[in-house]
C-alpha positions as CSV (number, residue, x, y, z in Angstrom):
1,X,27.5,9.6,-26.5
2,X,27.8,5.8,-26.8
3,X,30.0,4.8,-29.8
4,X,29.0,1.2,-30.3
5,X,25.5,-0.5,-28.7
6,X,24.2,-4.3,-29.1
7,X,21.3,-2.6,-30.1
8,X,20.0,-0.2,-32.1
9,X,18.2,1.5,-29.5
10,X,21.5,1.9,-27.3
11,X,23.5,3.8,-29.8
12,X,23.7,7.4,-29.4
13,X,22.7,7.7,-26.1
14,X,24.2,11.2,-23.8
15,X,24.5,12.8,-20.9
16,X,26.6,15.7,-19.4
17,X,29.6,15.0,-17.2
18,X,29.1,17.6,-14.7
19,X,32.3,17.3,-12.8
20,X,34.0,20.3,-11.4
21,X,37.1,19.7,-14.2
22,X,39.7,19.3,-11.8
23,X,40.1,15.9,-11.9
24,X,40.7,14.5,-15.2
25,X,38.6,11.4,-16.2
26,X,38.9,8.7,-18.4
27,X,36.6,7.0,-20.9
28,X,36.8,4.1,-23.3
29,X,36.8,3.8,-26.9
30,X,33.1,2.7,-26.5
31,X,32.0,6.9,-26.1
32,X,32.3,9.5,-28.3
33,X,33.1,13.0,-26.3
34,X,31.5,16.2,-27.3
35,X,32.3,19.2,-26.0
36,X,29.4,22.1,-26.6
37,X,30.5,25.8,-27.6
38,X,28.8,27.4,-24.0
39,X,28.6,30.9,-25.8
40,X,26.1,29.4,-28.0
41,X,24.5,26.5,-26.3
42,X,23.6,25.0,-22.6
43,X,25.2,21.5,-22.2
44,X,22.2,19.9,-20.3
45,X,19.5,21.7,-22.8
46,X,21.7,19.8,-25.7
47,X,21.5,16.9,-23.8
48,X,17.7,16.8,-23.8
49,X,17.7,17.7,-27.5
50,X,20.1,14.9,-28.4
51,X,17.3,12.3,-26.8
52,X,14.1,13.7,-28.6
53,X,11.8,11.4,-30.7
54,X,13.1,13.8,-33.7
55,X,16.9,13.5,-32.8
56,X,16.8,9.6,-32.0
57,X,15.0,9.1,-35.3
58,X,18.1,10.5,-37.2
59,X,20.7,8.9,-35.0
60,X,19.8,5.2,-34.9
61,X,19.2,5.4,-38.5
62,X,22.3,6.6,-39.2
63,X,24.3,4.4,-37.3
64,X,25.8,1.5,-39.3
65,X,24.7,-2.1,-38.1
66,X,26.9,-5.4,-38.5
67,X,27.8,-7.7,-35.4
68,X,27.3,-4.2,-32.9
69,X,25.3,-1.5,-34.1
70,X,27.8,2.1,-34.1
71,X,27.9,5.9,-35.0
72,X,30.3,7.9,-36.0
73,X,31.3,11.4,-34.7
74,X,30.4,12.6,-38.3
75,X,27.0,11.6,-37.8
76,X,26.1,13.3,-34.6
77,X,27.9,16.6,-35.6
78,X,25.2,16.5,-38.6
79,X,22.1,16.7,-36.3
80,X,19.7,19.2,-36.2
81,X,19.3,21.6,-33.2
82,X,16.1,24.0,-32.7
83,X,18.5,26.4,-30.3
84,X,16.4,29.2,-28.5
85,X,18.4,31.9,-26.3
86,X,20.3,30.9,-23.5
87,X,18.0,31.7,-20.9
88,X,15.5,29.9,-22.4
89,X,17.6,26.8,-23.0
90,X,18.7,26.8,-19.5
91,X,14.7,27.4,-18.6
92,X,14.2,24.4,-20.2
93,X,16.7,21.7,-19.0
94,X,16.0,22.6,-15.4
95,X,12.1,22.1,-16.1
96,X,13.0,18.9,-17.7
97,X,15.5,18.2,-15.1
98,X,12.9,18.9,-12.3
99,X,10.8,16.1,-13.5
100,X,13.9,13.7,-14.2
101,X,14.1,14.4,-10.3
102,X,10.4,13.7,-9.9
103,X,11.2,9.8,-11.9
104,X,14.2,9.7,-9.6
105,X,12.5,10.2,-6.4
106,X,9.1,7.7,-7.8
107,X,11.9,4.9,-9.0
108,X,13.5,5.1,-5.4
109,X,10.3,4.9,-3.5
110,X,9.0,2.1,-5.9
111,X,12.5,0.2,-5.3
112,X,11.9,0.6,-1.4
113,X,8.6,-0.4,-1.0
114,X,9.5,-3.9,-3.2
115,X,12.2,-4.3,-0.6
116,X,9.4,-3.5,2.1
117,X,7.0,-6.3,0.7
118,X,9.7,-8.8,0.3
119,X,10.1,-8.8,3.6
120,X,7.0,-8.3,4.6
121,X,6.1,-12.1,2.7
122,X,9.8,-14.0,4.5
123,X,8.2,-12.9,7.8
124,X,4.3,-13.7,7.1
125,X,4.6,-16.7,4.8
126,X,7.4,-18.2,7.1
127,X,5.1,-17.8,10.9
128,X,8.1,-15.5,12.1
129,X,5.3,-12.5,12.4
130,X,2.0,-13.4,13.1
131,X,-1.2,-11.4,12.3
132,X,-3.4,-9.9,15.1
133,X,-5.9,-12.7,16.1
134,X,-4.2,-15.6,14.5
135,X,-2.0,-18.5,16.7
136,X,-0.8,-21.8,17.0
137,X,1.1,-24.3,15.0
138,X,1.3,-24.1,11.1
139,X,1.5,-27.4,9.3
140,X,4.5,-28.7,7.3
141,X,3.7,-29.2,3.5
142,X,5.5,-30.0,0.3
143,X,4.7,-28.0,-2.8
144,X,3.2,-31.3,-4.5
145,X,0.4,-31.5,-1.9
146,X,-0.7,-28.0,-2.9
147,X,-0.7,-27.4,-6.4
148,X,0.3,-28.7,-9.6
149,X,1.0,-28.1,-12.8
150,X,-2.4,-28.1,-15.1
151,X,-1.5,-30.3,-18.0
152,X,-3.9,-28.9,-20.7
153,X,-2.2,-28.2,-23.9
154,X,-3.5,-27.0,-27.6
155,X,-1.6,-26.7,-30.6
156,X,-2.4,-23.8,-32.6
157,X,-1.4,-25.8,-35.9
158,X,-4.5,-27.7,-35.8
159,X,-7.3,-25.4,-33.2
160,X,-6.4,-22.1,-34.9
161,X,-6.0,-18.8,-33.4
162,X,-5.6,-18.3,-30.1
163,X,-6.2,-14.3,-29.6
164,X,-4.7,-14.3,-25.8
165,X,-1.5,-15.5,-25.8
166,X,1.3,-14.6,-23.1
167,X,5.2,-15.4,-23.9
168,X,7.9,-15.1,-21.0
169,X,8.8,-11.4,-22.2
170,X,5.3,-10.4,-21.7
171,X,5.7,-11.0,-17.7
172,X,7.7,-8.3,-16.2
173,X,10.1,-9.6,-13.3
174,X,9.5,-9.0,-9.7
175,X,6.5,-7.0,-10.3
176,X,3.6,-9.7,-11.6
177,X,2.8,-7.2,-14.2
178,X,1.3,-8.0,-17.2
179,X,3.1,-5.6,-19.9
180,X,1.2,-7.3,-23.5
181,X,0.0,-10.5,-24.8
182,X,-0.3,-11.7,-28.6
183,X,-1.6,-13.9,-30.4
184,X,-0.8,-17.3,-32.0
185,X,-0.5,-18.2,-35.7
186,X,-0.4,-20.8,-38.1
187,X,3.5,-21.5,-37.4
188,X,2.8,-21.3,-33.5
189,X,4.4,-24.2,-32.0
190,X,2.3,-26.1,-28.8
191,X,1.3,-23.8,-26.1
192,X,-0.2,-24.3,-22.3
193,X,-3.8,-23.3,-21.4
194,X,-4.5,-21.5,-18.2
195,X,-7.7,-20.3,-16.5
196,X,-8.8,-17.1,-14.8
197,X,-7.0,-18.0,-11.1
198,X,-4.2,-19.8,-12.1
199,X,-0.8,-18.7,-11.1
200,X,1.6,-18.5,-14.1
201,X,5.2,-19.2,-13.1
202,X,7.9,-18.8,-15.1
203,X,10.3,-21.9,-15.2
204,X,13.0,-20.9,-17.5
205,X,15.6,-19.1,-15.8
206,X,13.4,-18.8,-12.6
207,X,15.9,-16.6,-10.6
208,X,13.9,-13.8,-13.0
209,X,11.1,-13.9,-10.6
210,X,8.1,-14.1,-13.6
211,X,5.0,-15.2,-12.1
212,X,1.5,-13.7,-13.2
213,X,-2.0,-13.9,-11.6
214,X,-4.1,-14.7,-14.6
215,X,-7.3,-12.6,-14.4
216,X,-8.6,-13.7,-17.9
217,X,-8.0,-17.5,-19.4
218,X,-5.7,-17.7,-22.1
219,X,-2.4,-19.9,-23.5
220,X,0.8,-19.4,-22.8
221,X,4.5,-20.7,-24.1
222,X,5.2,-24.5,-22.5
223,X,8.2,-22.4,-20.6
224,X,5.6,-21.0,-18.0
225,X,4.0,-23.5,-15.6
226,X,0.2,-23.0,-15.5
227,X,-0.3,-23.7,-11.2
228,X,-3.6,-24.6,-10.0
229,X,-4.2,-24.8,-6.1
230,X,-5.7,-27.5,-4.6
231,X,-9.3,-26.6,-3.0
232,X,-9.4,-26.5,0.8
233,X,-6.0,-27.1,1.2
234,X,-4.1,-23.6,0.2
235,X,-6.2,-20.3,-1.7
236,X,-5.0,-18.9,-4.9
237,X,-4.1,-15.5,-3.4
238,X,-1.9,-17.5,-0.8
239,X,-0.4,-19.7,-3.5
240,X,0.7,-16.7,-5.6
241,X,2.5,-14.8,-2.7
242,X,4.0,-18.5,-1.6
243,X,6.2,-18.1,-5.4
244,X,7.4,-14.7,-4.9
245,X,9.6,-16.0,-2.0
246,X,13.3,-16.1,-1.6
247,X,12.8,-19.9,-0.7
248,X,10.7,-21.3,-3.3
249,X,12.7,-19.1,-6.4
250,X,15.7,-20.7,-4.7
251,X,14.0,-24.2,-4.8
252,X,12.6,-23.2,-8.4
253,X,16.6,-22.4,-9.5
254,X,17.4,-26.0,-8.7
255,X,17.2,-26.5,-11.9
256,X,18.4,-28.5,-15.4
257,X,19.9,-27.2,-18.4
258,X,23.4,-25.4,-18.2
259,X,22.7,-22.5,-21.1
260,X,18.7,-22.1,-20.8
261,X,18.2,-23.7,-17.1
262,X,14.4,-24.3,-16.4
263,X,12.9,-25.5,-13.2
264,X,12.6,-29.3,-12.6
265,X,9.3,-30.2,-11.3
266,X,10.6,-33.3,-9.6
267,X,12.7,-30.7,-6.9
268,X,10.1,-28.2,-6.7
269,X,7.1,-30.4,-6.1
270,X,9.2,-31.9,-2.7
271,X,9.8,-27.7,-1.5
272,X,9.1,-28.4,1.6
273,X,7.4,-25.0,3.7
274,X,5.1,-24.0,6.9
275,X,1.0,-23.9,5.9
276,X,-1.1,-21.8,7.8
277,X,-5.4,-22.7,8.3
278,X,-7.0,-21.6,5.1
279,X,-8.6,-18.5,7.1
280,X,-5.0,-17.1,8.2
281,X,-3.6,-17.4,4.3
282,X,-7.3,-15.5,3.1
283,X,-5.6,-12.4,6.1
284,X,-1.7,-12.7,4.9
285,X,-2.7,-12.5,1.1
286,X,-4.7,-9.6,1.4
287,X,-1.9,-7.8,3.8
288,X,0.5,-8.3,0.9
289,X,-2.3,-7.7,-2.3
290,X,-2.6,-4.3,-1.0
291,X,0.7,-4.3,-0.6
292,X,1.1,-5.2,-4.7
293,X,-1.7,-2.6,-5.5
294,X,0.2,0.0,-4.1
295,X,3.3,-0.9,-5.8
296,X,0.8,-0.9,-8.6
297,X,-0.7,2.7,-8.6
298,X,3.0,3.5,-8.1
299,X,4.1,2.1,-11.0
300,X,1.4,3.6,-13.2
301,X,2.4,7.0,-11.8
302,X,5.8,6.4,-12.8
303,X,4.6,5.4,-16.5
304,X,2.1,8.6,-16.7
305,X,5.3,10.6,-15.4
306,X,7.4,9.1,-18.2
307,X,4.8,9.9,-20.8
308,X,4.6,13.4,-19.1
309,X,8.5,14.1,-19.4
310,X,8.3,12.6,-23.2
311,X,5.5,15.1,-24.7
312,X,6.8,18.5,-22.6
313,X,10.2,17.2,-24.8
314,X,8.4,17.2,-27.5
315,X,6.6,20.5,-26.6
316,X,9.7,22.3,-25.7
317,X,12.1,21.3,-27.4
318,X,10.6,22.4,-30.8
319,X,9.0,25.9,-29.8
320,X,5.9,24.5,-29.6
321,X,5.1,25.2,-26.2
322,X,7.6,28.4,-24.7
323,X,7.6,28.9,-21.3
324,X,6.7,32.1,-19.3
């Protein structure tokens, strides 16, 4: 278990060390070891029970809270355990652990098919690989000449409520997923508008790779630039793979501001980069869109398979479902 967490939701967190015990092992004053009475109860089966919604419940509201958030052993030896007979305990943890293997598996074929697509937009945005029916020379632009930051701003203060509101923390990294939005209030401070088909980008700390195609207009916080392309000169779909580059996040780090470093416009407007005919960027962005709505529908598997594992927890590890 860990000891001590910067958060509450850290503290009291287990797993089994399934090691063959013939090699001793070390650990630091940050963990608290447990060792289960096996004539009574299986070591992965208390595992799971130590991470139900029950169990967690007790444990992080137990733990004390000052600078780091900790347990004590006394604590955890005080939790509750529904224990059924071995062989079902044992039942359970490997149904459990089958579908841990199932998350495992989705988790490494999500990780290699972002790997697949980032190279897949080095070698298409850069001219190395060419698409079937497309030649000659691509033109040399700079960032500037393409798109811009739209300066439209509102202050909630004074226009009121703004019901779609996106901070950085609502853009998940790599991915361009949208995971919430808010909304603004009377102590809102000044936020940027954006259109359906802008490109969101985030500028603070822009080595987090936070970029968003908006598919609804809305405001966001002043630490996102709002990107709109310029008509016949590069597409929006083009524009949005163009920021997920290794090049233009590099450009995009350049950046001022040693503890909360945000992109400087005046570097990434000169990022200088090959431009392909408005016809071959319409064919490289829907090669790598279907490549994002795959990672998509993988991703929402992965969530569904999460939610899965969470209520046959909840089934199982109370008696309320029992297996056959």
């Amino acid at each position: 278990f860990t000891r001590s967490s910067l958060t509450a939701d850290g503290i009291a967190m287990c797993n089994v060390y399934e090691g063959d015990g013939e090699d001793p092992i070390v650990f630091d004053c940050h963990i608290i070891r447990v060792r289960p009475n096996t004539t009574r109860v299986e070591p992965l089966f208390l595992a799971r029970s130590c991470g139900s919604r029950a169990a967690r419940r007790y444990l992080v509201v137990n733990a004390k809270t000052t600078t780091m958030t900790t347990i004590d052993q006394s604590v955890i030896a005080r939790l509750t355990v529904a224990v059924p007979p071995l062989p079902e305990q044992r039942a359970i943890a490997d149904t459990l652990s089958d579908v841990d293997a199932l998350l495992g598996a989705l988790d490494r074929l999500i990780a290699k098919k972002r790997d697949i697509k980032q190279a897949a937009i080095q070698q298409l945005l850069t001219g190395q690989t060419r698409l079937p029916g497309f030649d000659g020379e691509w033109g040399v632009k700079r960032f500037g000449e393409v798109a811009c930051p739209r300066r439209d701003r509102v202050d909630p203060r004074c226009s009121g409520v703004q019901d779609f509101c996106l901070e950085l923390e609502h853009i998940a990294s790599e991915s361009g997923e949208l995971l919430g939005s808010t909304s603004t209030g009377d102590q809102s401070s000044l936020k940027s508008v954006f259109r359906t088909g802008d490109v969101l980008f985030g500028k603070l700390r822009a080595y987090l790779r936070k970029y968003w195609l908006a598919t609804r207009a809305g405001v966001c916080s002043t630490e996102i630039w709002v990107l709109t392309p310029k008509d016949q000169v590069i597409t929006t779909a083009f524009l949005f793979q163009l920021i997920k580059s290794d090049e233009f996040i590099e450009a995009a780090s350049n950046s001022y501001g040693t503890h909360m470093p945000r992109s400087d416009w005046s570097i990434v407007k000169n990022y200088e980069f090959k431009l392909p005919p408005l016809t071959e960027q319409i064919a490289i962005a829907k090669v790598l869109g279907d490549m994002d709505a795959e990672l998509t529908a993988l991703t929402q598997r992965r969530t569904k398979t999460r939610a899965l594992k969470q209520a046959m927890m909840q089934e199982l590890l109370t008696g309320r479902t029992r297996l056959v």
